[in-house]
C-alpha positions, 0 to 999 in steps of 0.5 A, a space after each residue: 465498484 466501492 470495493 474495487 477503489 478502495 482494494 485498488 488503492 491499497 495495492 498502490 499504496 503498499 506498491 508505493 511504500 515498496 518503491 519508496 523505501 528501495 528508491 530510498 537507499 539510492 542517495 543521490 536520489 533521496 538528497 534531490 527529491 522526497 521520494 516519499 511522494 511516489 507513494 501518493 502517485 501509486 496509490 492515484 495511478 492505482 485508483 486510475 487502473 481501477 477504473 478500466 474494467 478486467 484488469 484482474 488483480 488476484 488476492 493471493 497477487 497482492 499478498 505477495 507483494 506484502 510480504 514481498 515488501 516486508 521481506 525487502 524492508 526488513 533485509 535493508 533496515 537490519 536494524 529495529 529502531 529504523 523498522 519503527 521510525 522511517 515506516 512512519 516518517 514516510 508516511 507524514 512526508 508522502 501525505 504531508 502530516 507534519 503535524 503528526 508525530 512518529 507514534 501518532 503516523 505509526 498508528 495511522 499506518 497500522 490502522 490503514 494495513 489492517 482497513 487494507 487487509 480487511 478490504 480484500 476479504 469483503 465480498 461484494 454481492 454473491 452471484 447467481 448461485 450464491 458462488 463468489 463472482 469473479 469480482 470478488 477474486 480479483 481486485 
């Protein structure tokens, strides 16, 4: 159940930075609100679905929706600078790391991704004939 939280709450969080940055270039939106908090409230909702049993999220679901975000992020911000700088101050205003600065949340994000990636690859106990279960393929 572990693994499934934590594969669950990735998933929200890299459903929220999505949101995040397209809800980003909306202007009215951005100048009213810190859209950077629909980042925390996917990732709660996302470890709340982790709770309901046989909601199947399938690996290669959740790789798409990474590269699917990457693909989004980098047609929007053209530019390199930004790629570095807004990952980053997303992130300190989402989870309220004012403290941090951008190269310290841009190695905190780095370190989140690769946990992340390396979470959906954890098997959890094999099954009855040593097979993956089907826990292991879905989320």
């Amino acid at each position: 159940m572990g693994n499934r939280i934590g594969r669950c709450f990735f998933f929200g969080f890299i459903l929220g930075f999505f949101m995040a940055v397209v809800l980003n270039q909306w202007i009215w939106l951005a100048m009213r609100t810190n859209i950077s908090l629909v980042i925390p409230a996917c990732s709660f909702l996302a470890v709340i679905w982790a709770f309901f049993p046989k909601r199947p999220v399938h690996r290669f679901v959740f790789y798409g929706a990474e590269i699917l975000f990457l693909a989004v992020f980098l047609v929007i911000y053209r530019d390199p600078a930004a790629f570095a700088i807004m990952p980053a101050i997303m992130l300190k205003e989402a989870f309220f790391l004012s403290f941090l600065s951008l190269s310290q949340a841009n190695g905190l994000l780095l370190i989140l991704l690769a946990t992340g990636n390396i979470l959906w690859f954890l098997p959890g106990k094999p099954g009855r004939n040593g097979s993956l279960r089907k826990e292991d393929i879905y989320a």
